[in-house]
Backbone as CSV, one residue per row, in Angstrom:
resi,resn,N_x,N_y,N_z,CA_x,CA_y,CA_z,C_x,C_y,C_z
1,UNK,68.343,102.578,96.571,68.538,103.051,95.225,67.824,102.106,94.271
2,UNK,67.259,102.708,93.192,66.587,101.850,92.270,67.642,101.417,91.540
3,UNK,67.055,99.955,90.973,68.437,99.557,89.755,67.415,98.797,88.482
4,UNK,67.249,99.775,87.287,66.074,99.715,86.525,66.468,98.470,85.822
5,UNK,65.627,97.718,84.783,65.954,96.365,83.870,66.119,95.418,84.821
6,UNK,65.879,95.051,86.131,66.343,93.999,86.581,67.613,93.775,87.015
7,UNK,68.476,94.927,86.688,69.974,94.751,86.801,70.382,94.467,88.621
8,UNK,70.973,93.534,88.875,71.381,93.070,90.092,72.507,94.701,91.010
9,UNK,71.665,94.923,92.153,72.466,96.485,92.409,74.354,96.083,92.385
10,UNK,74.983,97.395,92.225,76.422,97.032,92.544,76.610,97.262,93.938
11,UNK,77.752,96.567,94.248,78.114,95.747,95.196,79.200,96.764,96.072
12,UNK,78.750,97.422,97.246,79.655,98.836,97.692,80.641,97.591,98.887
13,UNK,81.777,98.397,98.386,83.126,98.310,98.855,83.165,98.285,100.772
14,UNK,83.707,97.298,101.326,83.792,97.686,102.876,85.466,97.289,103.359
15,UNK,85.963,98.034,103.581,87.218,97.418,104.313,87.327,97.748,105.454
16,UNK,87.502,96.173,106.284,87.703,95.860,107.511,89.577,95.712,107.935
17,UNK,90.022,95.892,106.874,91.646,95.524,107.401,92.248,95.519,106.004
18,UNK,93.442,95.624,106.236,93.921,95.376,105.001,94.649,94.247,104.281
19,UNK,93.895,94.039,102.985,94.216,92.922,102.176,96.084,92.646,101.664
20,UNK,96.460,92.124,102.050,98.046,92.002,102.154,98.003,90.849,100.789
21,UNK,98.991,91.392,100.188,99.494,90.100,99.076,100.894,90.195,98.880
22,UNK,101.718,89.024,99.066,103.094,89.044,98.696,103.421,89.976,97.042
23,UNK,104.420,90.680,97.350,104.866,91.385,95.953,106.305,91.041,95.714
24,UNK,105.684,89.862,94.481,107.347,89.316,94.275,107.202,90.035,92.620
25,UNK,108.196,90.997,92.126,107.984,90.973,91.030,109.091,90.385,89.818
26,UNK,109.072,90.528,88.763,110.161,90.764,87.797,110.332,91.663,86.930
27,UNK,111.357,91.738,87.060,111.746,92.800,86.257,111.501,92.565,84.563
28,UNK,110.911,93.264,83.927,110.734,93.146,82.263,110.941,94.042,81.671
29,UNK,111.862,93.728,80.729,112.459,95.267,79.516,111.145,95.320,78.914
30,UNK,111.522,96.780,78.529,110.234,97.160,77.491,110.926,97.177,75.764
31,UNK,112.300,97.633,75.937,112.982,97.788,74.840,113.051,95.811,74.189
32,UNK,114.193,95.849,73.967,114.637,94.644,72.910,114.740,93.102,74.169
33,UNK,114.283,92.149,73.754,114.209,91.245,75.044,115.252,90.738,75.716
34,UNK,115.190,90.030,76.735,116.722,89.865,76.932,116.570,88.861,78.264
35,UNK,117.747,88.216,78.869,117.347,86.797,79.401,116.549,87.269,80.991
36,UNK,115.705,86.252,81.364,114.986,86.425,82.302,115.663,87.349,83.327
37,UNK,115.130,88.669,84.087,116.190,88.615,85.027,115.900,88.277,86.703
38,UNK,116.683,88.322,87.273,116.174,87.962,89.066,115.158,88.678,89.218
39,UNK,113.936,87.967,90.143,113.220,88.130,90.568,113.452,88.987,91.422
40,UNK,112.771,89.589,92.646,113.067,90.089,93.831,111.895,90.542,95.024
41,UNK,111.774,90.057,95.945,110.760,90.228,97.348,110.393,91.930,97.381
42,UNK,109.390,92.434,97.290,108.956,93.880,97.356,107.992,94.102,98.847
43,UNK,108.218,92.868,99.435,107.583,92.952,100.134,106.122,92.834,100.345
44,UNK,104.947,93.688,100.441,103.403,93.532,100.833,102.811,94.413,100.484
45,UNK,102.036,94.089,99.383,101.245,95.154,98.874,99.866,95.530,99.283
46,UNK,98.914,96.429,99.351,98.326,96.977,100.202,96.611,96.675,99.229
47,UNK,96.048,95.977,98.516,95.118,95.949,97.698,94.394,97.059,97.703
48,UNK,94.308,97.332,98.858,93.112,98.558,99.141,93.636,99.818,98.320
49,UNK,95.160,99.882,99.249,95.900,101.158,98.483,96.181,101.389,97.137
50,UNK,95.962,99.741,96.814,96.618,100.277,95.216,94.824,100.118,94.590
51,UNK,93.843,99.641,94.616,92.681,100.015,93.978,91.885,100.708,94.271
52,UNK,92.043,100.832,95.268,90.172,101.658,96.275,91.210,103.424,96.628
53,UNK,90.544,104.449,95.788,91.146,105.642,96.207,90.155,106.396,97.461
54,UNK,88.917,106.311,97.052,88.021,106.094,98.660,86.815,105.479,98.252
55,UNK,87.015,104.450,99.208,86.031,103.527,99.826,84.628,103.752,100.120
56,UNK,84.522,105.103,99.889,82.291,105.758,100.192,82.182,105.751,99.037
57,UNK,83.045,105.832,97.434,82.506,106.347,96.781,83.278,105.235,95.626
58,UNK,83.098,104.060,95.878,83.978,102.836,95.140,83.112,101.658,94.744
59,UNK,82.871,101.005,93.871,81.721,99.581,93.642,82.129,99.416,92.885
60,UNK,81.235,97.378,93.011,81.821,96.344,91.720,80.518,96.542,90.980
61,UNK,80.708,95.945,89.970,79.692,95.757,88.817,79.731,94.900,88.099
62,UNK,79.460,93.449,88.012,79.638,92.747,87.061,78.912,92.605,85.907
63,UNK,80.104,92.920,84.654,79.487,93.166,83.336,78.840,91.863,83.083
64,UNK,77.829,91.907,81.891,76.902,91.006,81.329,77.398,91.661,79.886
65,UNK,77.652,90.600,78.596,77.527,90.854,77.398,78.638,91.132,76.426
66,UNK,79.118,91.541,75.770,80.797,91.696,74.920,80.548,92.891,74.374
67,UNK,79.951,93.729,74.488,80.176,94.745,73.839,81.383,95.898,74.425
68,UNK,82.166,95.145,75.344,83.243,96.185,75.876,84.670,95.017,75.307
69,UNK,84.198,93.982,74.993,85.347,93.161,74.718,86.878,93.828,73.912
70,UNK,86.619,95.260,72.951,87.719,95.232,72.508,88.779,95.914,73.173
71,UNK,88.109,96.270,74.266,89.411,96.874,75.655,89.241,95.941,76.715
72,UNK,88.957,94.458,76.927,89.264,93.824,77.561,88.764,93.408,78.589
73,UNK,86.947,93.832,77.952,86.245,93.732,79.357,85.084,92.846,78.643
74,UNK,85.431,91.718,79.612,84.377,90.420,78.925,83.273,90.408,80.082
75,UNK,82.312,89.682,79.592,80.670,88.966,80.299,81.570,88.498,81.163
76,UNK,81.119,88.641,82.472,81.581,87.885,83.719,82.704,88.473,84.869
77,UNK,83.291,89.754,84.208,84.017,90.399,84.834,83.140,91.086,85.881
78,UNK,84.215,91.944,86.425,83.775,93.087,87.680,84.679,93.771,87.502
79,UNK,84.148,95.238,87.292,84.805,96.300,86.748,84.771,97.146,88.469
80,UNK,85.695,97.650,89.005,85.367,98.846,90.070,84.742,100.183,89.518
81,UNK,84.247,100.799,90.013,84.174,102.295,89.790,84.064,103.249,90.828
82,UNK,84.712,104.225,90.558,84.811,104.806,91.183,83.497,106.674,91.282
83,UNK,82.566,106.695,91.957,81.485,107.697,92.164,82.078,108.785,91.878
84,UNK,83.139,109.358,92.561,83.469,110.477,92.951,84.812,110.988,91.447
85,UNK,85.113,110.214,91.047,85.610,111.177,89.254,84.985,111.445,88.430
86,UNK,85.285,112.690,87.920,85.004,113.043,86.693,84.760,112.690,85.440
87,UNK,83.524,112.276,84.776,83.973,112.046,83.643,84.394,112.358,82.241
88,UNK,85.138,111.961,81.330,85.825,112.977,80.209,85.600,112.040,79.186
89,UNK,85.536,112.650,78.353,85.745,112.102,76.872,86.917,111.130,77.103
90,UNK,86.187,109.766,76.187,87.406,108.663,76.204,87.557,107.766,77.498
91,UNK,86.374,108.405,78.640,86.499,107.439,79.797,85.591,106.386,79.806
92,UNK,85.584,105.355,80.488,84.772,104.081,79.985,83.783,104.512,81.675
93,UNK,82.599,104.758,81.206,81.942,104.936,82.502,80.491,103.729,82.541
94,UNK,80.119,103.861,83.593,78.757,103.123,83.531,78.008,104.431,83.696
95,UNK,77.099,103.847,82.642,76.157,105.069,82.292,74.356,104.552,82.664
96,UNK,73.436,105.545,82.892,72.257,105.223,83.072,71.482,105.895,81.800
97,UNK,71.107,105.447,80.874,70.934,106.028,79.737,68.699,105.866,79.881
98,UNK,67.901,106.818,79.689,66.577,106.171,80.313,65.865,105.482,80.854
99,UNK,67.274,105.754,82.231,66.476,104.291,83.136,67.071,102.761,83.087
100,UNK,68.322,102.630,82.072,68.765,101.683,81.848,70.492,101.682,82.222
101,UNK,70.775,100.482,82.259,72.424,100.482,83.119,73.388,100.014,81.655
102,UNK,74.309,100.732,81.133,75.064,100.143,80.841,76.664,100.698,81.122
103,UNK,77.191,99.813,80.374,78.754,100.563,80.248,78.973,100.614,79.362
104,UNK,79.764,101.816,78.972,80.450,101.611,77.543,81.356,103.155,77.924
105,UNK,82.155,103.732,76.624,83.270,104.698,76.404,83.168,105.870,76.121
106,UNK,82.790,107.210,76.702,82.297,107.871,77.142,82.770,109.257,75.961
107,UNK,82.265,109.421,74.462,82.370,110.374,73.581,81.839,111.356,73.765
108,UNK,82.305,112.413,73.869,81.822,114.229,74.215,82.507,114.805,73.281
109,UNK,81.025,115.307,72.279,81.474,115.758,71.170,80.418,117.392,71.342
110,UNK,81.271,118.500,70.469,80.681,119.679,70.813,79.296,119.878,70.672
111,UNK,78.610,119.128,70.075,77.299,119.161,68.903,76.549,118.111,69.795
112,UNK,76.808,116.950,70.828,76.064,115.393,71.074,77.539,114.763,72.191
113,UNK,76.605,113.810,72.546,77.260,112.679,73.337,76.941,111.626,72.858
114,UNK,78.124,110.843,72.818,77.674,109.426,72.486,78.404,108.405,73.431
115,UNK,77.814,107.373,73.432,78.677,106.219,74.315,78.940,104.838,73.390
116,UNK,79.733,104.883,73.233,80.896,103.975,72.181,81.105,102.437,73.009
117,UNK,80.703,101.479,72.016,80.857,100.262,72.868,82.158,99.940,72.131
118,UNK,83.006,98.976,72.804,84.240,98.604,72.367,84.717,97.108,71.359
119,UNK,83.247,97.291,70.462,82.813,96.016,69.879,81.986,96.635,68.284
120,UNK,83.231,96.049,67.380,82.506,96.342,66.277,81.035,95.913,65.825
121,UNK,81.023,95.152,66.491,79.021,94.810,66.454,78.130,95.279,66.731
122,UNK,78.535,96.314,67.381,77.177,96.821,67.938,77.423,98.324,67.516
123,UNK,76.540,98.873,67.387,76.403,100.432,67.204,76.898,101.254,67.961
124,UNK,77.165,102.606,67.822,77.056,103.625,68.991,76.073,103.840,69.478
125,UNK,75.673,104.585,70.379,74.604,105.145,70.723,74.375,106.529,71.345
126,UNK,74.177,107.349,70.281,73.736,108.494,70.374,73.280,108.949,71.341
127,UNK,73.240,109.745,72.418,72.552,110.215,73.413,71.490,111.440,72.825
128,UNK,70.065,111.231,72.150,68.651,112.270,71.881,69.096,113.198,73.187
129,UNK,68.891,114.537,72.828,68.944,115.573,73.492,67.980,115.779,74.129
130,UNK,66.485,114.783,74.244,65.152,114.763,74.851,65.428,113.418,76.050
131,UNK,66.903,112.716,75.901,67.083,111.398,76.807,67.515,112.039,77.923
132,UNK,67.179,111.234,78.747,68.102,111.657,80.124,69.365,110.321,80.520
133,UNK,70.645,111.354,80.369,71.770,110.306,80.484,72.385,110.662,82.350
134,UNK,73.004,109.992,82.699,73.360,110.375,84.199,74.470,109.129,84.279
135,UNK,75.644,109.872,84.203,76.892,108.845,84.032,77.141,108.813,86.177
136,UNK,76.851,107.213,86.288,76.512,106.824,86.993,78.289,106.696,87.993
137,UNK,79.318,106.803,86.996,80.409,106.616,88.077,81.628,105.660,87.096
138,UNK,82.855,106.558,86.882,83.932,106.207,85.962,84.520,104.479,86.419
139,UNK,84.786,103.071,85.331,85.365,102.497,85.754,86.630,102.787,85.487
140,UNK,87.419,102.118,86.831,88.986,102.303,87.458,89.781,101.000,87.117
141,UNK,88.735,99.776,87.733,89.842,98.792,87.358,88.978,97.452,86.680
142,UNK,89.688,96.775,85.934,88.781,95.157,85.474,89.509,94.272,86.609
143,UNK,88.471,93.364,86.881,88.860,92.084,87.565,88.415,90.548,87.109
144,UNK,89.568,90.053,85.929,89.282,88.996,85.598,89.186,87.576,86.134
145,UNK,88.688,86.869,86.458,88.720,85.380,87.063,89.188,84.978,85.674
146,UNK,90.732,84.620,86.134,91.356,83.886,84.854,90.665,82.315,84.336
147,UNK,90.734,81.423,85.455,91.152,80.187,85.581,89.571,79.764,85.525
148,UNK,88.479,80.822,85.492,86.806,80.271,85.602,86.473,80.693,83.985
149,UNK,87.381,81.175,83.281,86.810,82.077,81.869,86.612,80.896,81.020
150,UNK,85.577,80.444,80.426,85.511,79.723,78.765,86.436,80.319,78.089
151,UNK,87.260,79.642,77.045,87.685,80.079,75.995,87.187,80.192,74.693
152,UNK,87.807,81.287,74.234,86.785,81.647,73.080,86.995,80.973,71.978
């Protein structure tokens, strides 16, 4: 597959076994706060099961840049996506806009398309009805490296 601008290809999904992580959770009100309560063992959670819905049609992507920052997706992350959904108005997809890779929030309007970055700095961007857009595959999940992030 070509990957135009230089962009480093994304990175397809392989599972050999499954990723096990202890699931200890706590319990947290949503209503009015109230004192810590017991923890409790949930046992083993399944990584695969809870992110990867199928695995042929699943990749990472690590973003470059802040223009997704105001939903929480900074330079340095890895967003999954998933090939095989649909995309809708309001979904944050990676898009191939003439040959070029980005991501951004996926506006379908009756008249135009636009793709909405999540950063008052930067513009929208109109999709010309002479461009060729090809929404490359909806992201599903962010994956932050807490403990490697600069602070802002």
């Amino acid at each position: 597959m070509f990957y135009p601008g230089g962009m480093r290809h994304s990175v397809p999904l392989t599972i050999d076994r499954p990723v096990l992580v202890s699931a200890v959770l706590v319990r947290v009100p949503a209503g009015f706060p109230s004192p810590a309560q017991d923890s409790f063992d949930d046992g083993r959670i399944d990584l695969n099961e809870v992110l990867i819905r199928d695995v042929t049609s699943t990749f990472i992507f690590r973003v470059t840049g802040d223009s997704m920052e105001g939903i929480g997706i900074y330079s340095g992350d890895e967003v999954l996506v998933d090939r095989s959904l649909t995309p809708k108005h309001g979904s944050v997809v990676i898009a191939v806009l003439d040959g070029d890779f980005t991501i951004k929030t996926l506006h379908v309007h009756p008249d135009r398309v636009v793709l909405h970055p999540e950063n008052p700095a930067y513009p929208n961007v109109e999709v010309p009805s002479l461009s060729t857009l090809h929404i490359w595959g909806v992201v599903v999940y962010g994956i932050r490296h807490i403990n490697q992030r600069k602070l802002h």
